[in-house]
C-alpha positions in Angstrom: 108.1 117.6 107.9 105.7 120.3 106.8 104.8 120.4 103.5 101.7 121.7 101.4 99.9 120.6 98.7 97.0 117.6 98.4 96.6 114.6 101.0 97.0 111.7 98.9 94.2 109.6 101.2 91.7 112.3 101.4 92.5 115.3 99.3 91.9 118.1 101.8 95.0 120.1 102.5 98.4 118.2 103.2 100.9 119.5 105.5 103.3 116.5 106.5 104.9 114.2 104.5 105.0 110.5 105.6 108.5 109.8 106.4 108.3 106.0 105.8 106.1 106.4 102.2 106.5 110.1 101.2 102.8 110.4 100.9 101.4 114.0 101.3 98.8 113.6 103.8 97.0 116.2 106.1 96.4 116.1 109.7 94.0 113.4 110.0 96.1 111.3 108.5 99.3 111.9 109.7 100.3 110.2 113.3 103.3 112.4 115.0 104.3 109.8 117.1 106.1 107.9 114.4 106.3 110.4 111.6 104.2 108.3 109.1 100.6 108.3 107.4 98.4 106.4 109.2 98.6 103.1 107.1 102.0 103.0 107.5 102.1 103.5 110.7 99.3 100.9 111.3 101.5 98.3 109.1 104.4 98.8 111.4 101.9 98.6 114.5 100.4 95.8 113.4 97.3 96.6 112.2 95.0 96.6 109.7 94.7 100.3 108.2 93.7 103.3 109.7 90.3 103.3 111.3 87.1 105.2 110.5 87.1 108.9 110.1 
């Protein structure tokens, strides 16, 4: 979903909105493949949080 406003992680510009969380979140930390931020989507893979930037 393409939105705008502030990335809740980061505070550059958002475009997506996590599907899982609702979190605005830019590209960095937004993964496609599953349509959430990048700590959700490492929660449901498993893992820790997202990696370094």
């Amino acid at each position: 979903m393409s939105v705008t406003g502030l990335c809740q992680r980061c505070e550059s510009e958002a475009k997506f909105s996590c599907d899982r969380c609702g979190a605005l979140v830019c590209q960095a930390h937004y993964d496609p493949a599953t349509g959430y931020c990048t700590e959700c989507a490492a929660e449901v893979r498993g893992g820790s949080g997202p990696g370094p930037r």
